[in-house]
C-alpha positions in Angstrom: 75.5 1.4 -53.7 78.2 -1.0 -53.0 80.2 -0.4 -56.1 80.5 3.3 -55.5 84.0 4.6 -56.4 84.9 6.6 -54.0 85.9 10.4 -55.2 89.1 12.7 -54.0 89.7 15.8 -55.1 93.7 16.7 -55.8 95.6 18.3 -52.7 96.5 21.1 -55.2 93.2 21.6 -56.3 92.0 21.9 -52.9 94.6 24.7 -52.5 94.1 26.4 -55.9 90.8 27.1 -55.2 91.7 28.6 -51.3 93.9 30.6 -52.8 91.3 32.0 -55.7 89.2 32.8 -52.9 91.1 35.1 -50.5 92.7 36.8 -54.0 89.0 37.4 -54.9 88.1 38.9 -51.5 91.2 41.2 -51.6 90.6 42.3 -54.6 86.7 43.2 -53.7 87.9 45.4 -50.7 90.4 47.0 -52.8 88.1 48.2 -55.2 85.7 49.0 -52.2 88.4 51.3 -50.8 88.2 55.5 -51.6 91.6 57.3 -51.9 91.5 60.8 -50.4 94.3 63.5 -50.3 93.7 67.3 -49.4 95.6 69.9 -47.5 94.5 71.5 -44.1 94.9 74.8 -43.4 94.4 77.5 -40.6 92.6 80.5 -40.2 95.5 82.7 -42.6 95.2 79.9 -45.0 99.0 78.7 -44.4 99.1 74.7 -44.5 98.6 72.9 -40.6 101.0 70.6 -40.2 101.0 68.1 -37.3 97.1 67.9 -37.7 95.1 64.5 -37.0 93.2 63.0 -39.4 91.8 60.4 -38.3 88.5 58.2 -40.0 85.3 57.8 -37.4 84.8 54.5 -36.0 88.1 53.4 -36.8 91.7 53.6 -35.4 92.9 54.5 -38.9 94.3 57.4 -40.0 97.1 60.2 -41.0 98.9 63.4 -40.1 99.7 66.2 -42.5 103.3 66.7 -43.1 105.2 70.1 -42.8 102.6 71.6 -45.4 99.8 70.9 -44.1 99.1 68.0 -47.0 97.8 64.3 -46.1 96.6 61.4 -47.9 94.8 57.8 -46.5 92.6 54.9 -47.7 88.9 55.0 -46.3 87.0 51.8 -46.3 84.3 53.1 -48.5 82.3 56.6 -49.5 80.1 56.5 -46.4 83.1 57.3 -44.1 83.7 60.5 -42.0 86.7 62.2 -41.5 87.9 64.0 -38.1 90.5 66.5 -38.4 91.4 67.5 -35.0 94.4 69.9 -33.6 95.0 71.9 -30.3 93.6 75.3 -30.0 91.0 74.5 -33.1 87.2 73.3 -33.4 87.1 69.0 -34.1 85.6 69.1 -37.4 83.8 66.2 -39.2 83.5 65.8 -42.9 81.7 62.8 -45.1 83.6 61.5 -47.8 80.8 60.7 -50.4 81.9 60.9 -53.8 84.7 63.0 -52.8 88.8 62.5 -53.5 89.7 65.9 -52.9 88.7 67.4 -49.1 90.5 70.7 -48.3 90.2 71.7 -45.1 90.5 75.4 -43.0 90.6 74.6 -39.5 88.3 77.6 -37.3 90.2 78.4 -33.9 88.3 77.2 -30.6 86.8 80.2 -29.3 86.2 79.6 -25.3 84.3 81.7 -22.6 85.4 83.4 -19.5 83.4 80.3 -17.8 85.9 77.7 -19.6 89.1 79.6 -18.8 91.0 80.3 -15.7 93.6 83.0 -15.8 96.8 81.6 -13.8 100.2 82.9 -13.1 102.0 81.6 -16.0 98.5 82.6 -18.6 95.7 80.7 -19.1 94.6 77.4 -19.0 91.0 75.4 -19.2 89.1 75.1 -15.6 88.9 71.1 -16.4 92.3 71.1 -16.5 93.4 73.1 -13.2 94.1 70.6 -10.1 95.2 73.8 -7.4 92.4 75.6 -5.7 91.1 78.4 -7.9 87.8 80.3 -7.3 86.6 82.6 -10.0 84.3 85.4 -9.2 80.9 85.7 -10.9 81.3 89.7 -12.3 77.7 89.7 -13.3 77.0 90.1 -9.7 79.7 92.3 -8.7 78.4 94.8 -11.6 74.6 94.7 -9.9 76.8 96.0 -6.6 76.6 99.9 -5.8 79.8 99.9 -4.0 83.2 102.0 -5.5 85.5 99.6 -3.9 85.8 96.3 -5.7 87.2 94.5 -2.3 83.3 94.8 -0.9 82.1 93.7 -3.9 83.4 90.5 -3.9 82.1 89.9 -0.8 80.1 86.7 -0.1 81.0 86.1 -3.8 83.7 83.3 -3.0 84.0 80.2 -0.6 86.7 80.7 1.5 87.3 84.3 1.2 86.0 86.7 3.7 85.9 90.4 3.4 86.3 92.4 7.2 85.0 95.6 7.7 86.1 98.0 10.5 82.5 99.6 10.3 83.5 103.1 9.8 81.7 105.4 6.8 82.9 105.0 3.4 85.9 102.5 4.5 87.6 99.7 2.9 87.1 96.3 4.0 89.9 93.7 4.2 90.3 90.4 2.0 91.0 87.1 4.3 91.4 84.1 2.1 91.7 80.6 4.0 91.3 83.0 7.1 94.6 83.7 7.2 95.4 85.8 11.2 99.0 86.8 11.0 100.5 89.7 13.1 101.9 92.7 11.2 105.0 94.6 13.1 103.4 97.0 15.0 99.8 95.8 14.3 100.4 96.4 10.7 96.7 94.6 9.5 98.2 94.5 6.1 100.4 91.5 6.5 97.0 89.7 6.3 96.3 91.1 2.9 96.4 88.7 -0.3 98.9 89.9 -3.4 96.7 91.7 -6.4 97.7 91.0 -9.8 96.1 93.6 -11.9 96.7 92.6 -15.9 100.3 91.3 -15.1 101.3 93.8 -12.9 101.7 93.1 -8.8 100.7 95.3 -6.4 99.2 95.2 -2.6 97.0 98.1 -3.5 93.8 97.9 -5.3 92.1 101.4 -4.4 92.7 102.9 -7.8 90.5 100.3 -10.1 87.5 101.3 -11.0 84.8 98.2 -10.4 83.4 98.5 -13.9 86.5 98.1 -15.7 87.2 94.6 -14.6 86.3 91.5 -17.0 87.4 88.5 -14.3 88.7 88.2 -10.9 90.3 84.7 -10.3 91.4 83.7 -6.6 94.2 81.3 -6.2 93.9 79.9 -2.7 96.5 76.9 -2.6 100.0 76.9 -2.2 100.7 74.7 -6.2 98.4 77.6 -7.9 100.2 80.8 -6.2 103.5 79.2 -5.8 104.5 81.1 -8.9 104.5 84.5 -7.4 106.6 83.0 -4.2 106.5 84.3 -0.4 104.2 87.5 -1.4 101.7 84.9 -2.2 101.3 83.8 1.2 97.9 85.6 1.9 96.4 83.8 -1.4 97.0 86.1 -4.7 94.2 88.1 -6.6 94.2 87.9 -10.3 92.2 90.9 -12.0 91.9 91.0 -16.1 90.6 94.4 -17.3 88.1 94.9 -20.2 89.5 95.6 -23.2 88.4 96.5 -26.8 86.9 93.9 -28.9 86.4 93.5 -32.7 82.4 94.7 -33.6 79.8 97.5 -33.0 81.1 100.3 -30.4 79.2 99.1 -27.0 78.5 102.5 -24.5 77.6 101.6 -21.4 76.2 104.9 -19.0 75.7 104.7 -15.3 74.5 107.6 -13.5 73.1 108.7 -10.0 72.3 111.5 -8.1 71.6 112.5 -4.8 69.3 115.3 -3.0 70.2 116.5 0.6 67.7 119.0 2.8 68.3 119.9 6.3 64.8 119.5 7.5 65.1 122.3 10.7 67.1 124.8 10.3 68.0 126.8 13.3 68.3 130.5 12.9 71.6 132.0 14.2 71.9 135.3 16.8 73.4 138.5 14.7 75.9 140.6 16.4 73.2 142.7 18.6 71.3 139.7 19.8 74.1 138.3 20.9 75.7 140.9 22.7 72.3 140.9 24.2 72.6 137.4 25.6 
């Protein structure tokens, strides 16, 4: 054991081989790489340019150019891509065996419940910071009453509807109990501003209840500031029904009534009462 040479191996074969080794793995996760080019469109087929695709897991990814066209390197075939864009559904596609994925993007269709109608149009309820109530129109359709100011009462916090309690009268919308004094006890300087599809108006006598799609309430000064000093008393946003793509939908509502006097009393003719 004593006369053991002892063995080196060159510096530069030492590197050699280091450098033989990381070639190698590059060259493995090249070839493990997929190549993948498409175009994404919308819903007219014209090219979506500006839309993120991205691959899932990963912080890699591209954007399609003025066309609509993009092109990236996914690790391997069992990769996902997410093409995302505003105002469209997040889709997610597998690569698999595929070089070629076309794309049409489908437009994000949201509910009433999602959307908030606001001075300046429309804008996701997540996203609203101002005080905005929306009233639930299911309800106020189950309601019997011709006015839709008593129908949305007890529908929202903070809004109060006031009655004078005389027959077939109009109550009178307080939102954040607002109390001002009218000239000449004028109760109308209490009243909040109506904004009926776009238009503004004080009065809201002439709508019919069952032609309304969605009342919102903006209660705070930063969500009515829009609409300026008449917006003092809170403002009233109203969206009508309008005609939709599909089967005709009739709806019929119908009532009826039946009076009786139940004693009649009989009058005096001319000779009876002369008589009296």
């Amino acid at each position: 054991m004593d006369n053991l040479i002892p063995f080196k191996l060159p510096r530069y074969f030492i590197l050699t081989f280091i450098l033989i080794l990381v070639a190698g793995l590059q060259l493995q996760t090249a070839f493990g790489q997929v190549s993948i080019s498409g175009k994404v469109s919308d819903e007219n087929n014209a090219g979506l340019p500006g839309t993120s695709v991205a691959i899932k897991g990963t912080t890699s990814g591209a954007i399609t150019d003025g066309n609509g066209n993009y092109s990236l390197e996914v690790p391997d075939s069992e990769a996902f891509l997410v093409f995302t864009f505003v105002g469209y559904t997040t889709k997610e596609i597998p690569v698999g065996n595929q070089t070629v994925i076309n794309l049409q993007m489908v437009p994000e269709v949201l509910s009433l419940d999602q959307v908030v109608v606001v001075g300046y149009g429309t804008q996701r309820k997540r996203d609203i910071t101002g005080s905005i109530a929306i009233a639930d129109t299911e309800i106020m359709e189950k309601s019997e009453s011709t006015s839709i100011t008593n129908r949305l009462q007890g529908l929202v916090p903070g809004v109060k509807v006031i009655g004078n309690g005389e027959p077939g009268s109009i109550g009178r919308i307080r939102i954040r109990g607002n109390v001002f004094t009218g000239v000449d006890g004028d109760d109308d300087a209490n009243q909040p501003l109506f904004v009926i599809d776009g238009i503004l108006t004080n009065d809201n006598s002439f709508l019919n209840p069952n032609d309304i799609e969605s009342v919102q309430i903006l209660k705070d000064a930063s969500s009515s500031a829009i609409y300026g000093s008449r917006a003092a008393n809170g403002v009233i946003i109203i969206t009508t029904k309008k005609g939709k793509a599909g089967k005709p939908v009739i709806n019929l509502n119908t009532s009826f009534g039946m009076q009786q006097i139940p004693d009649q009393i009989e009058l005096a003719n001319t000779a009876q009462w002369a008589r009296i």
